[in-house]
N, C-alpha and C positions, 0 to 999 in steps of 0.2 A: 537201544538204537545207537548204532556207529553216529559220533559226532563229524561231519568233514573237518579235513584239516586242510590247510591251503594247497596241501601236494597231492592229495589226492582231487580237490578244486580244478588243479592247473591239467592232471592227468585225465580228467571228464570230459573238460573243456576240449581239449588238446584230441580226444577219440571222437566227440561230438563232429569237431570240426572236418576231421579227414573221411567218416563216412559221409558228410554234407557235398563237401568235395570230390570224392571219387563217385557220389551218386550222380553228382550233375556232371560229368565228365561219361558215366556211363550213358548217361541220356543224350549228349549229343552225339550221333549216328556220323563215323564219318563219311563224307562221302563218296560215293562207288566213282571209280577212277577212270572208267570209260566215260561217264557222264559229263565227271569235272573238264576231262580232255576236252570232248567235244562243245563245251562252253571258250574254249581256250581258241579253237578254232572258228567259232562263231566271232570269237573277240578277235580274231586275229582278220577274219574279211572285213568285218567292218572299220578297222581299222587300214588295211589296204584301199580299201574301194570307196567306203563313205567317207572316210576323209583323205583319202587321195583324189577324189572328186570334187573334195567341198574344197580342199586344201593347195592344192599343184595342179591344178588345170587352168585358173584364170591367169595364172603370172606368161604362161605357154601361147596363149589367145591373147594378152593386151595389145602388142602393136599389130595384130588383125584388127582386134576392134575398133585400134585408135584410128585404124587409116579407111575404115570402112564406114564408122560413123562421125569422124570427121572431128573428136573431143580428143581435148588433151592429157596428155600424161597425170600431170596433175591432178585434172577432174578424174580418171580412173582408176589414181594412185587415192583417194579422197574414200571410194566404195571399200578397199581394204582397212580402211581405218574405221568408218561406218561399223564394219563386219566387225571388229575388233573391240570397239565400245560397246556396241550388242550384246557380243560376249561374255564382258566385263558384265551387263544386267545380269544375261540370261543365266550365267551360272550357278551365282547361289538359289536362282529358284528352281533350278532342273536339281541341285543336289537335294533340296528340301523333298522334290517331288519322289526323289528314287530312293532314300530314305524309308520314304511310306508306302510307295506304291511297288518297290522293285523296279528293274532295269528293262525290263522286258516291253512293259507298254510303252512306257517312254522312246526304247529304241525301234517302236514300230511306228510309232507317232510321228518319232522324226526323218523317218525313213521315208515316209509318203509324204511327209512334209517336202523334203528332199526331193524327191522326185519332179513335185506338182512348181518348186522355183526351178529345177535345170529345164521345165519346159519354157517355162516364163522367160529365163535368160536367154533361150534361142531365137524369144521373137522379140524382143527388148528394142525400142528405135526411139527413146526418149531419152534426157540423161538422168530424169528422174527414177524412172525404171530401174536402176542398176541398183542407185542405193537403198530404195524400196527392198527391193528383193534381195541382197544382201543381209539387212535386216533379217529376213528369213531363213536367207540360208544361214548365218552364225544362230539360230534359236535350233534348226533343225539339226545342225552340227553338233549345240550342245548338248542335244538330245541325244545322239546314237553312237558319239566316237569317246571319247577319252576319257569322260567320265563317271558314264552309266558301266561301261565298260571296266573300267579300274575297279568300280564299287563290285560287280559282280564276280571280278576274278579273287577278289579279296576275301568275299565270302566264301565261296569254293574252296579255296585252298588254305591249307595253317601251314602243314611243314615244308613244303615247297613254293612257296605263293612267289617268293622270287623268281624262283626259274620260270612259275607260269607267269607269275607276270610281264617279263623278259621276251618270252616266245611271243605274246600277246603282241607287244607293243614292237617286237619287229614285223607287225603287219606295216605299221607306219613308214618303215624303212623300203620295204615291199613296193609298199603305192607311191611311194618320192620316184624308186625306179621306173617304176612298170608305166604308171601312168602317164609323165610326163612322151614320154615314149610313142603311146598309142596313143595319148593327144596329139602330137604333131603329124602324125600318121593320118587321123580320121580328120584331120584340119590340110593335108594333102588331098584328099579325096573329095569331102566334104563341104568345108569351109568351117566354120567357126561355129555358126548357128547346125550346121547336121551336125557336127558333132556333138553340141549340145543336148539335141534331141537323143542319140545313139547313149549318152552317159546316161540318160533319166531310164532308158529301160533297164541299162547293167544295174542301177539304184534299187529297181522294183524286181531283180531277180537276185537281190541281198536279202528279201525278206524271207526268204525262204529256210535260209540256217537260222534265220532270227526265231523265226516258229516254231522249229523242229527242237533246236539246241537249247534257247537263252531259255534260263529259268531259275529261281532262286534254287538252294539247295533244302532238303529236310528241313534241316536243323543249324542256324545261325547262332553263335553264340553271342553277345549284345555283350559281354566282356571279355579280358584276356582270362584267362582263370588260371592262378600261381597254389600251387600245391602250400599245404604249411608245413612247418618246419619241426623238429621233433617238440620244441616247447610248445606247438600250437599256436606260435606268430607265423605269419606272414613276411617273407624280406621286404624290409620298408625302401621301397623306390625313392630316387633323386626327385624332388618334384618338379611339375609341370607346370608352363606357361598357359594363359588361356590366353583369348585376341586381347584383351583389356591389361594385364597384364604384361603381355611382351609389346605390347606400346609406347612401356616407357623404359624400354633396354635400347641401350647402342646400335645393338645386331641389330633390332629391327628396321632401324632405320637407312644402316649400312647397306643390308641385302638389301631391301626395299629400290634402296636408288641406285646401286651395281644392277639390278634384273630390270630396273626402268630406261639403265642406257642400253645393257645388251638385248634389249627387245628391239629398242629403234634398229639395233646394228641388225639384226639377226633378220625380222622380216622385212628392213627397209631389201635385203639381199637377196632375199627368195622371193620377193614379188618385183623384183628390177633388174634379176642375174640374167635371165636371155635377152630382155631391152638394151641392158650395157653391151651383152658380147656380142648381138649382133649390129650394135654400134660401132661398136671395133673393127667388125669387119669379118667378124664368124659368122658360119654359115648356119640357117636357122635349126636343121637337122644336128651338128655339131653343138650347138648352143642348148638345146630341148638333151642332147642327150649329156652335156657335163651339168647339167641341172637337176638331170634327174640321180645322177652319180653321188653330187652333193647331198640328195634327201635320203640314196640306199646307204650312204655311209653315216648315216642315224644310229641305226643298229650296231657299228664297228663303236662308233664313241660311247653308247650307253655299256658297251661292255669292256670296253677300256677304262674307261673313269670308274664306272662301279667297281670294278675288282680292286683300281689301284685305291679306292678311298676309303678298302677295307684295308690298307698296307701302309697308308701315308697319312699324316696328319690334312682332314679334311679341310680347312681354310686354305691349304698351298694348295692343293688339287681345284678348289673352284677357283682362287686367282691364277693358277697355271692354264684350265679350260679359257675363261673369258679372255685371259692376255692373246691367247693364239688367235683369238681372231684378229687381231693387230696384225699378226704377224701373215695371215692369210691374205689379207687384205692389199699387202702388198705388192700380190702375184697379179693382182687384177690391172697396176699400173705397166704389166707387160704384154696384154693383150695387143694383137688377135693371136698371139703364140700358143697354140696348144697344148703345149707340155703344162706350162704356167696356168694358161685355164685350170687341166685336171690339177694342177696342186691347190690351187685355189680352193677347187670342187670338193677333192680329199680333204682338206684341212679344215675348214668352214662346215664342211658336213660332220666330221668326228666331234668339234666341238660344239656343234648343236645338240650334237647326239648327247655330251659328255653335262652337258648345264639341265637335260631333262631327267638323267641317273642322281645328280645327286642333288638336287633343289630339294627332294624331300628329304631327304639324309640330312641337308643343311639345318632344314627346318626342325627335323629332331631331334638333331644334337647341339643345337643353341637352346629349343622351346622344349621339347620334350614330345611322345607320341600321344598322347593324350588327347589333347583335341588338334592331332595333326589335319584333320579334316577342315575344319576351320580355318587355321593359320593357312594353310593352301589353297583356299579360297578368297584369303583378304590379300592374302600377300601375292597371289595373283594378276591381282590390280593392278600394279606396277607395272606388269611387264603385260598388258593388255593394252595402258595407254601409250607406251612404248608403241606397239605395234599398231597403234590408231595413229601416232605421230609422224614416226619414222618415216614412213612409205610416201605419204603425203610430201614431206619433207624434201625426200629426195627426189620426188617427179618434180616438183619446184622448182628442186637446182637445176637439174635436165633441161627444164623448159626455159631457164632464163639464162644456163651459160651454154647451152646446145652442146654438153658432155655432160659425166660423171666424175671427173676429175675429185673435184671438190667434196663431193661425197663420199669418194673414196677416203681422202685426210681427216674428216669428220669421222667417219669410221674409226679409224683407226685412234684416232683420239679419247672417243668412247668408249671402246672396249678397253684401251689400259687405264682411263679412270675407274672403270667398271671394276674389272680387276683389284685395283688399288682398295675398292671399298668393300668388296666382297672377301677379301685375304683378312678383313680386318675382326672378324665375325668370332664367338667365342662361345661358351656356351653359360646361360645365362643363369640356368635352373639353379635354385635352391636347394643346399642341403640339406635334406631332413635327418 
């Protein structure tokens, strides 16, 4: 009997491993591309329409509702931060759920969820009412838009999952245009409450690709799977943060409080930009439509930023994204001028666009991708109470200086502290 020797040990091992590997690589099925497509398309309406509904219709309708039920800015600056906090719950328990359950029920659940609050909102004549059902709508929203969604296109796709997921999430850019548009439209005709109604049916003929298209794939892999090497190692990876762990780095703390001011900045502006400019003295059509300019130029920044922050050191690119709104912010001090609105529109919309391309990039080039899932959901937080704050915030000032002046300098204030702390970010992982 051959005694082993450790070379022929290492050579055993070493063939062991790569049929182990090329068999589990044969058994996931990839999969069929008409399929993944039309998941791509399901994730791209609901992303136009469910959260162009849930997302850019009420900022459109506030001073209807504020002059029809008689409450102030404040109090329905108050229901978006409500919506916001909700969020902040509802999230990690809709990730847990989709996780286990898949995307699929979830975004049908929240889809008639959807639906049964845009009815509720139409008949609303309390002021309890609004934050009730806001409630609902942020549970139902984080049911069907961003996140069941993301997790879904992720599965679907390995060697392109960027560009589907790119196409995906310019639905979002989509519904910033199209709907604020055909809200002022069906609120010409309407008023505030029919068009409420008129949204819940477009809601409930979303489910329709939902049924046909959303479905998990075959075969999910549950890891990255890395080929071995000819000695039969694996290339040993830089290691990874978990939440516990990058708690007690810099970075986390840096981003943390850059995405907690640029939240305040970001939806105090998209649930107050038609209030301001038709305070100024634009007209409500001209106002609804650089609003909704602002949200199709989503799509222009995640493709701006993404590409330059495969070309540029990534901490200039997030302090260069968050500084511009500074610089945005400034055009707003020239209203009712036109030209200045749309740069305003332009600028503020790119780097909205530009802070949601690379947050996760941020995320896993300080922490690592590993439990990027996680870190995305705690560090989330930040910029949810951001947007519970912000808006509140600035109907405040509205209400007690009767302008935006003030809010506009706080703005600007914000976003180059933001900046300042977000440039500061490094990456934290551990060499192995």
């Amino acid at each position: 009997m051959l005694r082993p020797t450790p070379a022929t040990s290492v050579f055993c091992i070493a063939s062991l491993r790569r049929r182990s590997w090329r068999a589990n690589a044969a058994r996931m099925k990839p999969p069929r591309p008409s399929a993944a497509w039309s998941v791509v398309v399901a994730g791209f309406l609901c992303m136009m329409i469910a959260a162009g509904i849930g997302w850019y219709v009420f900022p459109v309708y506030l001073t209807s509702i504020q002059h029809d039920l008689g409450w102030s800015r404040a109090d329905l600056s108050l229901a978006v931060s409500v919506w916001s906090l909700a969020g902040g719950v509802f999230s990690p328990l809709v990730g847990t759920l989709v996780d286990r359950y898949g995307s699929r029920p979830l975004m049908i659940a929240g889809t008639l969820c959807q639906v049964v609050v845009t009815l509720l909102i139409a008949h609303m004549t309390e002021r309890w009412h609004i934050y009730a059902l806001f409630v609902l709508a942020s549970l139902a929203n984080s049911a069907n838009t961003y996140l069941p969604v993301a997790a879904l296109i992720a599965r679907w796709f390995e060697e392109r999952r960027g560009q589907a997921m790119a196409v995906t999430m310019l639905g979002m850019g989509c519904g910033g245009l199209v709907v604020p548009i055909v809200a002022n439209v069906l609120l010409e005709h309407y008023g505030w409450r029919g068009a409420y109604t008129i949204f819940a049916y477009a809601l409930l003929a979303l489910l329709v690709p939902i049924l046909l298209w959303v479905r998990n794939p075959d075969s999910t892999p549950t890891v990255e799977s890395v080929p071995p090497t000819a000695a039969g190692d694996a290339p040993t990876p830089r290691g990874a943060l978990g939440v516990a762990e990058a708690l007690r780095t810099r970075s986390f703390w840096t981003l943390s409080g850059g995405d907690l001011l640029i939240g305040m900045v970001s939806t105090s502006v998209i649930v107050h930009m038609v209030a301001f400019t038709t305070d100024a003295g634009v007209s409500q059509a001209a106002a609804s439509t650089a609003y909704g300019t602002s949200l199709a130029v989503n799509g222009v920044g995640i493709i701006l930023f993404g590409i330059a922050a495969d070309r540029l050191p990534l901490r200039i690119m997030m302090g260069v994204c968050y500084g511009a709104s500074a610089i945005a912010m400034l055009f707003a001090f020239r209203l009712p001028s036109l030209g200045f609105l749309y740069a305003f529109a332009l600028l503020f919309g790119t780097c909205a666009g530009g802070r949601a391309a690379m947050w996760p990039l941020a995320l896993g080039e300080c922490f690592g991708v590993v439990h990027l899932g996680s870190l995305l959901g705690w560090l989330g937080i930040p910029f949810l109470l951001g947007s519970a704050f912000g808006p509140y915030l600035a109907g405040h000032i509205r209400d007690t200086t009767s302008e935006y002046r003030l809010f506009f300098l706080l703005c600007i204030a914000l976003s180059v502290t933001a900046a300042a702390l977000v440039s500061t970010m490094r990456n934290e992982r551990p060499a192995v």
